[in-house]
N, C-alpha and C positions, 0 to 999 in steps of 0.2 A: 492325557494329551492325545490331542484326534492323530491318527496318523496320517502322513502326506496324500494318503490316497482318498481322504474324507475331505470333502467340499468345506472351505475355512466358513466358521460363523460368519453371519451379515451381521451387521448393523443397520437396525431401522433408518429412514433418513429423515435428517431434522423435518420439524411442519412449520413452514412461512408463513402462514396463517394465509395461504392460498397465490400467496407472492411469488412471480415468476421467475426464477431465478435464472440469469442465462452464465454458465460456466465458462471463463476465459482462458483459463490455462493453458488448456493447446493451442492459443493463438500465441503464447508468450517466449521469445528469442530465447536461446538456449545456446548462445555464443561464449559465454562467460561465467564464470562459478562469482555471486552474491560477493563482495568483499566480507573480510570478515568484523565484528561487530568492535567497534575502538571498546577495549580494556579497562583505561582508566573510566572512569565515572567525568560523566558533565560537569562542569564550573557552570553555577544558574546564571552567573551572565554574558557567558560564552556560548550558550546554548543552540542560540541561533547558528552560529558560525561553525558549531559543531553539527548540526542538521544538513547543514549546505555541502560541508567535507563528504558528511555521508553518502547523502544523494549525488555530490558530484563523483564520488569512489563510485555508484554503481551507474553512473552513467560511462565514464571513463574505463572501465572493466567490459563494457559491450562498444568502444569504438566512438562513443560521443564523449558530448562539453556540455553546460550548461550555458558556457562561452559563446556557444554561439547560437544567435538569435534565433534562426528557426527550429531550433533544439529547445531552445528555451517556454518558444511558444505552445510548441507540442506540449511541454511538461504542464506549461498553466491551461491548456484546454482538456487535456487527460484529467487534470485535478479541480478541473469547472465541473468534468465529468464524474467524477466520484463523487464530488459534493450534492450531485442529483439523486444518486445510487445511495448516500444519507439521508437525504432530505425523503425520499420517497422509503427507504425502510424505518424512518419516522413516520412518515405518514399513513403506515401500513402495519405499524407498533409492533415490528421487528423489532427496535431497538427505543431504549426508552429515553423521554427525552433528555436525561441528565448524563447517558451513554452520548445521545446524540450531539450536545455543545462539548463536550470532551474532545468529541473527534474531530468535529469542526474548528476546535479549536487547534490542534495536531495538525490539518489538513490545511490549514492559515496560514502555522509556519514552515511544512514546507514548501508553501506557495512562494514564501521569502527567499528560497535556495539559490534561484538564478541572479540574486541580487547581492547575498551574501557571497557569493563565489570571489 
């Protein structure tokens, strides 16, 4: 074991296959600790309704609603926006395309969230 005074091993950093990757983290609110993950297990036809809880728990944990409309609107133009951030790490075969309708498919129903609230 290296001791404290020994520089911690790096990790190489993944290769995008030349894809720009731009890091958001530090732009991300730090007002609220993530709610914690619901326990029980999903009912498949509640699922929806349980996606919505969710995202509405961490909207609610930082001070919003999905209630309300320009809340709402945010959320579906944030998640227009990730759907680019897919569709282009498809197009740039980061991600392969049976990864890719998976996600799109994930990214559809939380698009449903402000509806199911």
């Amino acid at each position: 074991m290296p001791s404290s005074a020994e520089p911690a091993p790096t990790t190489p950093a993944p290769d995008h296959g030349g894809a720009v990757i731009h890091h958001l983290a530090h732009r991300r609110a730090r007002r609220g600790e993530p709610p914690a993950a619901p326990v029980a297990g999903p009912a498949p036809d509640g699922i929806e309704a349980q996606i919505a809880e969710t995202v509405q728990a961490y909207f609610l944990s930082r001070g919003r609603t999905l209630t309300d409309e320009p809340t709402a609107v945010a959320f579906d133009i944030t998640l227009e926006a990730v759907r680019q951030v897919l569709d282009g790490a498809l197009a740039t075969h980061i991600v392969e395309e049976t990864a890719h309708t998976v996600l799109v498919e994930m990214l559809d129903g939380l698009r449903q969230s402000p509806q199911n609230v």
